[in-house]
PAGU-957727 format. One record per atom (N, C-alpha, C, O, CB): z negated, y, x negated; atom name; residue number from 1. Coordinates in steps of 0.02 Angstrom, whole numbers, plus 50000, padded with zeros to 5 digits. Glycine has a CB too. Layout:
// residues N
{site {Z Y X} CA NUM};
...
// end
This chain:
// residues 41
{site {51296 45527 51964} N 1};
{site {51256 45518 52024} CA 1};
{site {51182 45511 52008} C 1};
{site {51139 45525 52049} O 1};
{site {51281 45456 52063} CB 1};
{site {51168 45488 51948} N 2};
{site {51093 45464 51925} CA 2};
{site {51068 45526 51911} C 2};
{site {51009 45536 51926} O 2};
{site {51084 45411 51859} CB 2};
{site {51105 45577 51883} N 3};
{site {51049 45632 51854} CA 3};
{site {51063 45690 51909} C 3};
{site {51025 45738 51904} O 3};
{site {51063 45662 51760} CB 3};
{site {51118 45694 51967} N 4};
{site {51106 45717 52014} CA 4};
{site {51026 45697 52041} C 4};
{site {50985 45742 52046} O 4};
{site {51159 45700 52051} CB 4};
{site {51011 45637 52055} N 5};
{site {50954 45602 52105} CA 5};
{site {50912 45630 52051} C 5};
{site {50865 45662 52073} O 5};
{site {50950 45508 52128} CB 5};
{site {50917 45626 51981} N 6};
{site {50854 45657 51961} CA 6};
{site {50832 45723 51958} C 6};
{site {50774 45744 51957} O 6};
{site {50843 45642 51911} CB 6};
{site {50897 45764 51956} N 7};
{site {50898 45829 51985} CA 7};
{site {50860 45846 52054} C 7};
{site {50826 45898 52057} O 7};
{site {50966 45842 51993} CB 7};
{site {50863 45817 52092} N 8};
{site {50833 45824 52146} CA 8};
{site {50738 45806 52144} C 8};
{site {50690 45831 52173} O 8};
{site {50877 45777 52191} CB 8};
{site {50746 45758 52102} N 9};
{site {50661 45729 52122} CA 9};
{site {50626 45776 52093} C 9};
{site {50574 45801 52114} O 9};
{site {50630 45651 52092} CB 9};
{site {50672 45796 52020} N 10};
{site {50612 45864 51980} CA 10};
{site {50604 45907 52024} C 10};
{site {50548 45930 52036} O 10};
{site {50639 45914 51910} CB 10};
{site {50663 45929 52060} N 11};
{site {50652 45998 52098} CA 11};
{site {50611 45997 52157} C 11};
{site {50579 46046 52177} O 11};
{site {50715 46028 52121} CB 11};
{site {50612 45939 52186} N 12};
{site {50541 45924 52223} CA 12};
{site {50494 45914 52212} C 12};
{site {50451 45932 52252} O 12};
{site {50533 45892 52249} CB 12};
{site {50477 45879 52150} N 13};
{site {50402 45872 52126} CA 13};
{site {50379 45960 52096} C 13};
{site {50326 45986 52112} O 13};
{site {50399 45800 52048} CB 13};
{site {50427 45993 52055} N 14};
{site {50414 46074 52067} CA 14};
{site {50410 46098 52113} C 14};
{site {50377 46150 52106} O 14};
{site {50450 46114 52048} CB 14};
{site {50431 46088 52186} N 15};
{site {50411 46122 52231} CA 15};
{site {50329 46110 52253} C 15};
{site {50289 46149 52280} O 15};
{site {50459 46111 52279} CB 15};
{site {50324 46062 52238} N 16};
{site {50267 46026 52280} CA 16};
{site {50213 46066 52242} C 16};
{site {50180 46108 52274} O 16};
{site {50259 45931 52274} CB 16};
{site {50201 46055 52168} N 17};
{site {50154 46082 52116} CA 17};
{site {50157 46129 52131} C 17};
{site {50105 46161 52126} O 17};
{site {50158 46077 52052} CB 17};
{site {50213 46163 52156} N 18};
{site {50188 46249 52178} CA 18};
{site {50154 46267 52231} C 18};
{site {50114 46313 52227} O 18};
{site {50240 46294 52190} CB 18};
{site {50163 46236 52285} N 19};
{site {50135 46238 52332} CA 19};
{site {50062 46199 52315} C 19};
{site {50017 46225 52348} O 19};
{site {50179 46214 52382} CB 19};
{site {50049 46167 52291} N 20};
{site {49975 46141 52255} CA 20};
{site {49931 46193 52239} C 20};
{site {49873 46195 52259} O 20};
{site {49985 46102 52184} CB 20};
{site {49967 46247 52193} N 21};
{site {49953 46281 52150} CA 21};
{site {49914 46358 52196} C 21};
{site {49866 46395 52188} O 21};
{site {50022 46284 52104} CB 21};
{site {49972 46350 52244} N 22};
{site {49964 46432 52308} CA 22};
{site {49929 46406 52331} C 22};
{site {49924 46446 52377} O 22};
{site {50020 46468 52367} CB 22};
{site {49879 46355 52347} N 23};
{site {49818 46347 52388} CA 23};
{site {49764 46391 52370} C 23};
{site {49746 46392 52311} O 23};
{site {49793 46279 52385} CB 23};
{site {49739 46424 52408} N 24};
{site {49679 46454 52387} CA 24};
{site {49609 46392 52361} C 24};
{site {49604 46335 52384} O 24};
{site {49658 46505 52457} CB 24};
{site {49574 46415 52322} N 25};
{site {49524 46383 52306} CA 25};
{site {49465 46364 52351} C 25};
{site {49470 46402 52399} O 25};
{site {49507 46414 52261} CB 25};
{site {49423 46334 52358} N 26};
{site {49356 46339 52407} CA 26};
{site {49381 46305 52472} C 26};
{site {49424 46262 52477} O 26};
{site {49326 46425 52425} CB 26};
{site {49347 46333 52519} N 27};
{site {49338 46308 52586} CA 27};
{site {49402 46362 52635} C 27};
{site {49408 46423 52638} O 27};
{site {49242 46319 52610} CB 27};
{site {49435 46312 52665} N 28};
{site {49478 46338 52721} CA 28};
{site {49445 46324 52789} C 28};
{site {49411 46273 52796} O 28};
{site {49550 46306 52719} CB 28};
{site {49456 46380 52853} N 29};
{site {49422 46345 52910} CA 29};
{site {49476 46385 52953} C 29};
{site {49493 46444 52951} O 29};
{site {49330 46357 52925} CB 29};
{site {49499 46325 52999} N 30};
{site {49550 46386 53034} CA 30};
{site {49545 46350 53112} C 30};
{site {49542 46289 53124} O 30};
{site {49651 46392 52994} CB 30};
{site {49545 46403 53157} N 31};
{site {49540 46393 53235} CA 31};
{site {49612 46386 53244} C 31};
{site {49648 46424 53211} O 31};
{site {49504 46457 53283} CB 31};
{site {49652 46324 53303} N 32};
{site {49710 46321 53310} CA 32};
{site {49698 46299 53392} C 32};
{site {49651 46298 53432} O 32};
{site {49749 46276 53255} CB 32};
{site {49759 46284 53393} N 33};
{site {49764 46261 53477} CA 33};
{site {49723 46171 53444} C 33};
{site {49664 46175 53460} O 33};
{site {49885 46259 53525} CB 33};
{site {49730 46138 53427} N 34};
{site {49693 46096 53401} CA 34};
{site {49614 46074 53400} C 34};
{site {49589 46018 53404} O 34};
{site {49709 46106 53358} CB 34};
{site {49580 46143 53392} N 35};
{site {49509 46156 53394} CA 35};
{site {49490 46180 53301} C 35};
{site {49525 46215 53264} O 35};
{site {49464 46073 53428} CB 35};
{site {49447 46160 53290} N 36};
{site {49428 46200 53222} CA 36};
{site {49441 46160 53164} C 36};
{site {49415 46104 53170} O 36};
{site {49352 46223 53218} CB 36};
{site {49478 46168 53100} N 37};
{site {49505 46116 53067} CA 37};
{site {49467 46154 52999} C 37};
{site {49496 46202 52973} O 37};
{site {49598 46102 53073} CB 37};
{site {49396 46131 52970} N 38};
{site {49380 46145 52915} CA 38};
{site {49398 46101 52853} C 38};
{site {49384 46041 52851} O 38};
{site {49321 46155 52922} CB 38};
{site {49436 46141 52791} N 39};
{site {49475 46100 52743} CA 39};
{site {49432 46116 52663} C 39};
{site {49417 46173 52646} O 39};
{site {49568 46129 52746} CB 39};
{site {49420 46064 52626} N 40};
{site {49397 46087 52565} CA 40};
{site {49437 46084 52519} C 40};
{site {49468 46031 52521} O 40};
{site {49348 46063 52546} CB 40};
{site {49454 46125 52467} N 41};
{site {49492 46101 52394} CA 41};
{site {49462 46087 52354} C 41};
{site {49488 46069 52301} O 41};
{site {49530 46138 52359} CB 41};
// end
């Protein structure tokens, strides 16, 4: 059961770093129903 749960946390903390990783660099600015949401990395 223990290295199941740790099975799981690696594979989430890898997901996450990837998605870290696919961010584009610089400045994001995006128009939504929200109004204008400018983001920096």
């Amino acid at each position: 059961m223990v290295i199941g749960a740790l099975i799981v946390v690696v594979a989430g903390f890898s997901y996450y770093a990837y998605q870290q990783e696919k961010k584009p660099d610089g400045v994001e600015i995006r128009v939504d129903e929200k109004g204008l949401s400018i983001e920096g990395n």
